[in-house]
C-alpha positions in Angstrom: -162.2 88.9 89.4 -159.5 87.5 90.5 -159.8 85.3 94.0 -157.5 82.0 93.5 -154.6 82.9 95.3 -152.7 80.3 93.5 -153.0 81.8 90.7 -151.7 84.7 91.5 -149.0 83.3 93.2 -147.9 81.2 90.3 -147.9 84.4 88.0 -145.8 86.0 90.5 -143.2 82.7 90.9 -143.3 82.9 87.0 -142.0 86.7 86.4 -139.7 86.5 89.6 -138.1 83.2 89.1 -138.4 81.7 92.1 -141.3 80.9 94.5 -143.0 83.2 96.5 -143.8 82.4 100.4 -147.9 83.6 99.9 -150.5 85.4 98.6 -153.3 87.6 100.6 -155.9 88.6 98.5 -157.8 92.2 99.6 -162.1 91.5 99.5 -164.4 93.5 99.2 -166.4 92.7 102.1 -168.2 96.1 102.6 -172.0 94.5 102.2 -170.9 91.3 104.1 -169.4 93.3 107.0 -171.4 92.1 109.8 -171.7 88.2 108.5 -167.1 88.2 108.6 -167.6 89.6 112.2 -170.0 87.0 113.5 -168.4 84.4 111.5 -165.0 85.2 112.8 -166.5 85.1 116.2 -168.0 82.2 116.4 -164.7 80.4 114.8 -162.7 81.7 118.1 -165.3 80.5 120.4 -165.2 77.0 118.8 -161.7 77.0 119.4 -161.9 78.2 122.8 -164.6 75.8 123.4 -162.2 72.4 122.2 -159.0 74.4 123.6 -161.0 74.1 127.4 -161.3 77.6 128.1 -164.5 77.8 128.8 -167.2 75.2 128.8 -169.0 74.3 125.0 -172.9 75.1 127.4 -171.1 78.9 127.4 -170.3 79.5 124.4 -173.5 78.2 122.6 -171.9 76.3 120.5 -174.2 73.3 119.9 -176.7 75.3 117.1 -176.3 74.6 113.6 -175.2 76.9 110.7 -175.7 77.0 107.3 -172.5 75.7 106.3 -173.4 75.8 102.7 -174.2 78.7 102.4 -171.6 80.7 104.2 -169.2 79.4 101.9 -171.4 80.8 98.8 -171.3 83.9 100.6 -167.7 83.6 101.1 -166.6 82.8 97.8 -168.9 85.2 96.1 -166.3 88.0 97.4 -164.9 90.1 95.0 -161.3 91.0 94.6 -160.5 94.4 95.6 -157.8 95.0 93.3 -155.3 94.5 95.7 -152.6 91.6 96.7 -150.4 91.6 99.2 -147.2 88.7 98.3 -145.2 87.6 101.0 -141.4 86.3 100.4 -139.2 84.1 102.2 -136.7 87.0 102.5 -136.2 90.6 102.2 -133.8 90.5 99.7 -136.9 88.3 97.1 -139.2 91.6 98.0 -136.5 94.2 97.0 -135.9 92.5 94.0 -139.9 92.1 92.9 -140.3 95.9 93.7 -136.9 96.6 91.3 -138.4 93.7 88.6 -141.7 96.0 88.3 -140.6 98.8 88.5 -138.1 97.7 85.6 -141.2 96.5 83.8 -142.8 99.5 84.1 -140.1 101.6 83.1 -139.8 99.4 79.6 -143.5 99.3 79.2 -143.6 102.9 79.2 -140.9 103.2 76.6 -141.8 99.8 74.6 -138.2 98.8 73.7 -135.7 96.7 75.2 -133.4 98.9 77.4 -129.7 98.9 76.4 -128.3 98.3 80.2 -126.2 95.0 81.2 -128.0 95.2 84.6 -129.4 91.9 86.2 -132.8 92.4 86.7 -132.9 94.2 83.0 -131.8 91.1 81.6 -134.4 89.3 83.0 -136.9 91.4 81.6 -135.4 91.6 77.8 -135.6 87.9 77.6 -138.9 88.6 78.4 -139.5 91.0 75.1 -140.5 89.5 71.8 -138.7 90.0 68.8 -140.4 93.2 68.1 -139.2 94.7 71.1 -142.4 94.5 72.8 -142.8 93.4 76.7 -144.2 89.8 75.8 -147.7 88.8 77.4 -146.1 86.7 79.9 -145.6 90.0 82.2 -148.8 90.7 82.3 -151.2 89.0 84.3 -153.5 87.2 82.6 -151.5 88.4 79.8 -152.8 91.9 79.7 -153.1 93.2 82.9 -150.2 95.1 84.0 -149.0 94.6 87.6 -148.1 97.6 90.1 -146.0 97.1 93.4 -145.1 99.1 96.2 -144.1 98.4 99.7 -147.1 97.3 102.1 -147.8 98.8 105.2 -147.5 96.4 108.6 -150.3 94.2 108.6 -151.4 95.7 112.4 -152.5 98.9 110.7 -154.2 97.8 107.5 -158.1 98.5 107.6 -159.4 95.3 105.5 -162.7 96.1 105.5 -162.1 99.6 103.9 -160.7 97.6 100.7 -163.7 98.2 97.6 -163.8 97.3 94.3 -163.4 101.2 92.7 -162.2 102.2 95.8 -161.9 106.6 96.2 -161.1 108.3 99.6 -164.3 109.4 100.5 -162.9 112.9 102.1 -165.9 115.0 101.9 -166.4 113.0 105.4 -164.2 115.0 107.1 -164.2 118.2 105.2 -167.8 118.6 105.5 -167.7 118.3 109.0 -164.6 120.2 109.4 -166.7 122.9 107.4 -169.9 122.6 109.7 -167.6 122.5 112.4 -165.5 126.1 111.7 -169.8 127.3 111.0 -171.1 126.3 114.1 -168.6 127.6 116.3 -168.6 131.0 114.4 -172.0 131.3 114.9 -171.7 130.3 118.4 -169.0 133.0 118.8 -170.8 135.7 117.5 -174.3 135.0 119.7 -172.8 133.7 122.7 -169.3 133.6 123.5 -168.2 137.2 121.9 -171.1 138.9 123.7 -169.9 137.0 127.0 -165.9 138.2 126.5 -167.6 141.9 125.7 -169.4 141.9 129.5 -166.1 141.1 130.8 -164.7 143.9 129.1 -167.4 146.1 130.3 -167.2 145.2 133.6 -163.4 146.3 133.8 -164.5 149.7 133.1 -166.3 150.2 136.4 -164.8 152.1 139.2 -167.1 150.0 142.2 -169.0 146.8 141.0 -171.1 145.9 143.2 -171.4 141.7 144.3 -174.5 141.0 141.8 -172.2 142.5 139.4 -169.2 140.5 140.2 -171.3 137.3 140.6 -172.2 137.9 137.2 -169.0 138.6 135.7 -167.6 135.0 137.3 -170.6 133.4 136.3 -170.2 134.5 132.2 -166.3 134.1 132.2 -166.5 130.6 133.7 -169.6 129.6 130.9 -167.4 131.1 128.2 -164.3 129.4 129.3 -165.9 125.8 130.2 -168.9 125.6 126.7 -165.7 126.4 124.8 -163.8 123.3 126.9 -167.0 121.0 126.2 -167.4 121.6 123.0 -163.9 120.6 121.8 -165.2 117.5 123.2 -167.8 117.2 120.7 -165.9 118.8 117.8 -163.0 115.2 118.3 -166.0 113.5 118.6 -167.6 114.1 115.6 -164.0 114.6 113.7 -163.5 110.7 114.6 -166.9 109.8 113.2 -166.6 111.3 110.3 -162.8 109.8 109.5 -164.0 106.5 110.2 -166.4 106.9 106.8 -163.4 108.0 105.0 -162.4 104.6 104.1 -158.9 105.3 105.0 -157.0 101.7 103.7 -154.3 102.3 106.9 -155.1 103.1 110.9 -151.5 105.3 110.8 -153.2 107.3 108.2 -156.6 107.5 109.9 -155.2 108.5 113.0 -153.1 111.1 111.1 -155.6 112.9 109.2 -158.4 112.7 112.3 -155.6 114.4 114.5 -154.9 117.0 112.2 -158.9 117.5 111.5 -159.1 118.0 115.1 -156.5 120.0 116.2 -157.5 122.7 113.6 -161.3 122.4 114.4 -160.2 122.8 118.5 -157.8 125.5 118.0 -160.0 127.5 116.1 -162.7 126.9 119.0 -160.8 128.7 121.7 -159.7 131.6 119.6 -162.9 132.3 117.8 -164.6 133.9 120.1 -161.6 136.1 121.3 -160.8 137.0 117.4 -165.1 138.1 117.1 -164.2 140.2 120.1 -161.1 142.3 118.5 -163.0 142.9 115.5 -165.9 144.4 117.2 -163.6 146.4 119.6 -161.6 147.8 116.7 -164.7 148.8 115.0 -165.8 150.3 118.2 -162.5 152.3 118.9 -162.1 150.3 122.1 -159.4 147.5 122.9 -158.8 143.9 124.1 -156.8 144.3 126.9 -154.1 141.9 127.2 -154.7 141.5 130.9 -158.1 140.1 130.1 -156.9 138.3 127.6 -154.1 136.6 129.4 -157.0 135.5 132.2 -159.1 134.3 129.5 -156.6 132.1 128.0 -155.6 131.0 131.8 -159.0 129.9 132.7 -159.5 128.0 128.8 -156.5 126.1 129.5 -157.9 124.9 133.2 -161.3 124.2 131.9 -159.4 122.5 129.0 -157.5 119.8 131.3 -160.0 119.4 133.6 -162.8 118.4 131.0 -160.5 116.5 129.2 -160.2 114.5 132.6 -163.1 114.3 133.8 -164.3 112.5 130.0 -161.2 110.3 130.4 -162.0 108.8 133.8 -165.7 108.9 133.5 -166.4 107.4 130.1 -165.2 104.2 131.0 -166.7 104.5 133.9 -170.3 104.7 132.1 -169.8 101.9 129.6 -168.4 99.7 132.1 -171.9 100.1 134.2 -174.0 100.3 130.8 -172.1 97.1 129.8 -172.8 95.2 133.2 -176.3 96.4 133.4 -177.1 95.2 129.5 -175.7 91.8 130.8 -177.0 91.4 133.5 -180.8 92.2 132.0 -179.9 89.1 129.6 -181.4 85.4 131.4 -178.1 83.5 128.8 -175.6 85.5 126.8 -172.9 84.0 124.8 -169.1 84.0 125.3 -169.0 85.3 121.9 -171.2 88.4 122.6 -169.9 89.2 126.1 -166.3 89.2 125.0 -167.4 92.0 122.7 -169.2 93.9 125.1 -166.8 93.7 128.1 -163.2 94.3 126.1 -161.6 97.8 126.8 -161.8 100.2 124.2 -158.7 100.8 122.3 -156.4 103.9 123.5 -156.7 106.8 121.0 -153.6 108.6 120.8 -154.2 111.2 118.5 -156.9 112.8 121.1 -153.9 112.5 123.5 -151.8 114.4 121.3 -154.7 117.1 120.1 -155.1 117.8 123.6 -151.4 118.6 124.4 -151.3 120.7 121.3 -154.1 123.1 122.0 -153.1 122.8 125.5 -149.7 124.2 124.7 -151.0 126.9 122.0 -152.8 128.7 124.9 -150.0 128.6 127.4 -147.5 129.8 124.4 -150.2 132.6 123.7 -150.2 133.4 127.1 -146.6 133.8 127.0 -146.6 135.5 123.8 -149.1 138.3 125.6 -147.8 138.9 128.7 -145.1 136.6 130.2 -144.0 137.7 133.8 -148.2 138.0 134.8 -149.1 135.4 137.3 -151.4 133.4 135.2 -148.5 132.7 132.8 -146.3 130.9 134.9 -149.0 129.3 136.6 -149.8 127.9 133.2 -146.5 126.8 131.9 -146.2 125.1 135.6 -149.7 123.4 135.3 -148.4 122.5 131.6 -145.3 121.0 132.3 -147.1 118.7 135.5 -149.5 117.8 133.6 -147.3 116.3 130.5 -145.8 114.5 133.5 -148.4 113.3 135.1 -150.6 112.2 131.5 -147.6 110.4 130.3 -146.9 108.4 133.5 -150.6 107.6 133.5 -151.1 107.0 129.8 -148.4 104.3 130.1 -150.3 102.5 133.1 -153.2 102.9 130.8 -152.2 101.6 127.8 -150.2 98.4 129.2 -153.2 97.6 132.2 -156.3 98.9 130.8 -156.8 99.4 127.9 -157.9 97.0 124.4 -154.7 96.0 123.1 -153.4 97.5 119.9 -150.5 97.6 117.6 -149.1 100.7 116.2 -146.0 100.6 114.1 -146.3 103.4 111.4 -144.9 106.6 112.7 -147.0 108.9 110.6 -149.1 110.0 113.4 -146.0 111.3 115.2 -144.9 113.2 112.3 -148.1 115.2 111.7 -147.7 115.6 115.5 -144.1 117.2 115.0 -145.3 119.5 112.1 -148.2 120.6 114.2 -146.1 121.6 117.6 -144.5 124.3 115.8 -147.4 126.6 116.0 -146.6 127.2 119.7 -143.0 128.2 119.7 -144.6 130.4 116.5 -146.4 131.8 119.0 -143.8 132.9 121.3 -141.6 134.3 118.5 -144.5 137.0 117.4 -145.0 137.7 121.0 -141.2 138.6 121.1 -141.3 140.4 118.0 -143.8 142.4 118.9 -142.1 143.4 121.9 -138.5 144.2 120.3 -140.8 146.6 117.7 -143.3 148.2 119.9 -143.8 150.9 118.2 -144.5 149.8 114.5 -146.0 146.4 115.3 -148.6 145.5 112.9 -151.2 143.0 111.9 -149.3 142.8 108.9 -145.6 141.8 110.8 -147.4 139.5 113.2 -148.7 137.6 110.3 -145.6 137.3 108.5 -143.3 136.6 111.5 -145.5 133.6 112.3 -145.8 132.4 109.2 -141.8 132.5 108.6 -141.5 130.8 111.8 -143.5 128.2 111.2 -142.1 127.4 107.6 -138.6 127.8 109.4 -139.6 125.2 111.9 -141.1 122.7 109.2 -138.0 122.7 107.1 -135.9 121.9 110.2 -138.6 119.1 111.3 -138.3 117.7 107.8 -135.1 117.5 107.9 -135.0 115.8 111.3 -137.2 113.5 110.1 -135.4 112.5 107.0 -132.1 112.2 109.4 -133.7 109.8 111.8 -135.3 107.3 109.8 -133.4 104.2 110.7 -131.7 102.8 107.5 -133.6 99.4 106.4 -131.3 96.2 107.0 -131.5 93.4 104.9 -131.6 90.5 107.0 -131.1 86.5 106.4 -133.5 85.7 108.6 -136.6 83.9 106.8 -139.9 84.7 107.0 -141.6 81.3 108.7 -138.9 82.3 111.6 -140.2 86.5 111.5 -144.0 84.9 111.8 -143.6 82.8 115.3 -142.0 86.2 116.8 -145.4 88.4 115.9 -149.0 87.1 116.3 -150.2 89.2 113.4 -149.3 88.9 109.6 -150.9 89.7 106.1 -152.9 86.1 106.6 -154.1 85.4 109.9 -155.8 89.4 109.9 -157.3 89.2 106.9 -160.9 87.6 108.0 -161.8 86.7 104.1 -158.5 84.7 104.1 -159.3 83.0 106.6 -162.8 81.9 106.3 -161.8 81.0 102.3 -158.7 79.1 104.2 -161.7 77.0 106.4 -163.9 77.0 103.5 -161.6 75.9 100.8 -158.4 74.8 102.5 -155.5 73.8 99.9 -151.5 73.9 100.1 -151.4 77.1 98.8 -154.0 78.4 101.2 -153.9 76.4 104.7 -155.8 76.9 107.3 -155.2 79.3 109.8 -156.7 80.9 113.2 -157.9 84.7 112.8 -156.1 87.1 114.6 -158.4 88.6 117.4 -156.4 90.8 120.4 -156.6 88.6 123.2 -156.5 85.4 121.6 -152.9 85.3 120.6 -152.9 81.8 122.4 -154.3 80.1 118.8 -151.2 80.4 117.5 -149.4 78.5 119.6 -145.6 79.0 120.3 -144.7 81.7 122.8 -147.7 83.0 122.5 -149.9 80.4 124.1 -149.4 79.5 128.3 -149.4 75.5 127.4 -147.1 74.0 124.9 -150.1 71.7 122.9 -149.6 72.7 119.3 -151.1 68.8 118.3 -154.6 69.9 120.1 -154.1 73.4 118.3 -154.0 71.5 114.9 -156.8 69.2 115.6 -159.1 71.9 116.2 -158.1 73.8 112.7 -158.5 70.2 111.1 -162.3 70.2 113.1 -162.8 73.8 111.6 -162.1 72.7 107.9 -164.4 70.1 108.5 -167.3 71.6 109.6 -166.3 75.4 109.7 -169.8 76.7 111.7 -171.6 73.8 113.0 -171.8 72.8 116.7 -169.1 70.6 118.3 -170.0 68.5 120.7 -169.9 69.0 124.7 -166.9 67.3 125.6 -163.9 67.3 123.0 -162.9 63.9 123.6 -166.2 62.6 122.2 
């Protein structure tokens, strides 16, 4: 209960000896979610309305608000449970997360510790004659305090923060679940029966054209409702994560790209797996020519679905958006900003695509590797890595919503996931060295040993290039000008409480929206007019959500 950052900040100033640079307090917003969005809104559009970038008749900014009662609704917030404190330098956080961590360790043990250390000291002067941690650790004098290191302030999810707060992940599972059902299902009543008329049709001496019209027809359905459906699949695999309640966007992005990647993988190879059981039971086989053009034709359907939803879905909203506005006789700044920003490039759809696109070129390879399909695949593979990362860059720096992404944990699940491929190839060799006795039973285990040989040695590469942290002079007012996002200015509770209830722990401060870096002034606004930038904070405090006049000099 919590919510007067000043008094957090002045337990923390009293434990570490010396002053901390802030406090941002984590709401619990989750009921209120909609009323911080349009609040927050409506603060940059009367900032944009002073600042003169667009007229105030635009914006609609001449209504009145309950100022009132926002701020009952603001301040009736709870505390999350979690803080995030700010130092001057990065030397003053090292030494809070050793302090704690010492006060946790003598906690736990309940005597004063022996050692001559510094930050020991600190803390047995902060024993009482028993031996006991005294109440002045604690906050409030009996809560104890746990610190670790914060994530960058670009990847925290704020509105995920709740008072009892549990990972719900029966999101994701459940649809992983219903996923890995429905696509069995599918398998066994439609795709299986389609790969099993392919085989058939091998087995005739003289098809005739109805035949062969049919056989083109069922291999391209197979190939192209398994390509569409692992559309659907990332689809609902993002839906689902965003319910999670996931507290960062690295680990969002993470866990949805691993969700995915499975769910897609097992898409294309269900089917084909449905049909080896059945032809073993059957006493017929697979052949490996059909299953080389089956994999060949996935892979094309694959990339060219994948396009196709990448150019065309923008496409749609973009008309959807222009037709919704221009249905509308008025329509606010505010609103249309909303509707007409890009949406945000997903990068872990970029990278589930290259994976499974990869897994069935390496399975090709695996199978049969001097056919004609397989080096047209690896070709079409390699191209197309080319020409998706030329194009993703245009993408992300021209069109796109802007977006910051710092945490590399997305990356790393990446680089534990791409070892399935060259997995691939090794069983494929394997199997070829050991013709003769090649079994389920050695395919299994050679992939499996691969694949725990290649995590080890991504691990390790991992561990080797993680740049070593440097402990820099440099302050943090000086680290703040050089970024337009920190733990205050993207937390929305802090600043409405900042408007609401500005004090000199707590000053007001513009919200950080993408786009409207120019609030902040510095480098990051085209005119140099930080007094006009303060005057319209100072108008904010005054009257946080009611209607400015037309012209700002009245």
């Amino acid at each position: 209960n919590a919510k007067s950052c000043q008094e957090i900040k002045d337990f923390f100033d009293s434990v570490l000896g010396f002053d901390v640079e802030g406090v941002s307090i984590a709401y619990d917003f989750a009921d209120e979610q909609d009323f911080v969005e349009d609040r927050i809104s409506r603060i940059v559009q009367k900032a944009d309305t002073y600042l003169g970038v667009y007229p105030a008749r635009l914006g609609g900014v001449e209504s009145r608000f309950g100022d009132s009662q926002d701020a009952f609704i603001v301040d009736g917030l709870c505390n999350s449970g979690y803080v995030f404190v700010i130092f001057s330098r990065e030397e003053d956080r090292a030494f809070c997360i050793r302090r704690f961590e010492d006060i946790s360790r003598q906690i736990a043990r309940g005597e004063a510790s022996d050692s001559s250390s510094e930050d020991e000291a600190l803390i047995i002067r902060s024993l009482d004659q028993r031996g006991a941690p005294a109440r002045s650790i604690f906050f409030r004098g009996k809560y104890q305090i746990h610190v670790g290191v914060p994530p960058e302030p670009c990847g925290i999810r704020w509105e995920n923060f709740r008072v009892q707060h549990a990972l719900r992940w029966w999101n994701l599972l459940m649809v992983m679940c219903l996923s890995f059902g429905l696509v069995f299902v599918v398998a066994v009543s439609f795709l299986g029966p389609g790969v099993l008329f392919q085989m058939s049709f091998i087995n005739l001496q003289h098809p005739k054209t109805t035949e062969e019209v049919l056989f083109f027809m069922e291999q391209a359905s197979v190939c192209w409702s398994v390509a569409i459906s692992n559309r659907v699949i990332a689809a609902l695999v993002r839906s689902a994560a965003l319910r999670v309640g996931f507290l960062q966007r690295a680990s969002e992005d993470a866990a949805t790209f691993c969700v995915a990647a499975t769910c897609m993988l097992f898409n294309c190879v269900s089917h084909m797996l449905v049909v080896a059981v059945v032809s073993y039971q059957e006493g017929t086989v697979l052949t490996v020519d059909l299953t080389v053009e089956i994999l060949f034709h996935t892979l094309v359907a694959h990339v060219v679905v994948t396009e196709i939803e990448r150019m065309l879905l923008p496409l749609l909203l973009y008309w959807h958006t222009f037709a919704s506005i221009a249905d509308k006789s008025f329509l606010p700044v505010r609103e249309a900003e909303v509707m007409l920003t890009a949406p945000e490039m997903e990068l872990w759809i970029r990278y589930a695509d290259h994976f499974i696109m990869w897994c069935l070129a390496c399975g090709m390879l695996a199978f049969k590797p001097l056919a004609s399909y397989t080096m047209v695949a690896i070709l079409l593979c390699s191209v197309y890595c080319v020409a998706t990362y030329l194009t993703d860059k245009y993408r992300f720096l021209r069109t796109c919503g802007q977006v910051y992404s710092i945490a590399p944990k997305l990356d790393s699940a990446a680089h534990y996931f791409f070892t399935i491929p060259p997995a691939l190839i090794f069983v494929g060799a394997v199997f070829r060295v050991v013709s003769q006795e090649a079994t389920l039973t050695l395919a299994v285990t050679a992939f499996c040993a691969h694949v725990a040989l290649s995590i080890v040695l991504v691990r390790v590469f991992l561990f080797c290039s993680q740049p070593e942290p440097q402990t820099t002079d440099v302050p943090y007012v000086e680290v703040a000008s050089m970024t337009p996002f920190n733990y205050f200015n993207t937390n929305k509770i802090h600043v409405l409480r900042a408007l609401h209830f500005p004090s000199l722990a707590v000053p007001p401060i513009y919200p950080c929206v993408p786009g409207k870096e120019y609030l902040h002034g510095g480098q990051f606004a085209d005119f140099d007019e930080p007094t006009r930038l303060r005057e319209g904070l100072m108008r904010l405090v005054k009257a946080p959500l009611q209607g400015w006049p037309r012209n700002p000099a009245e």
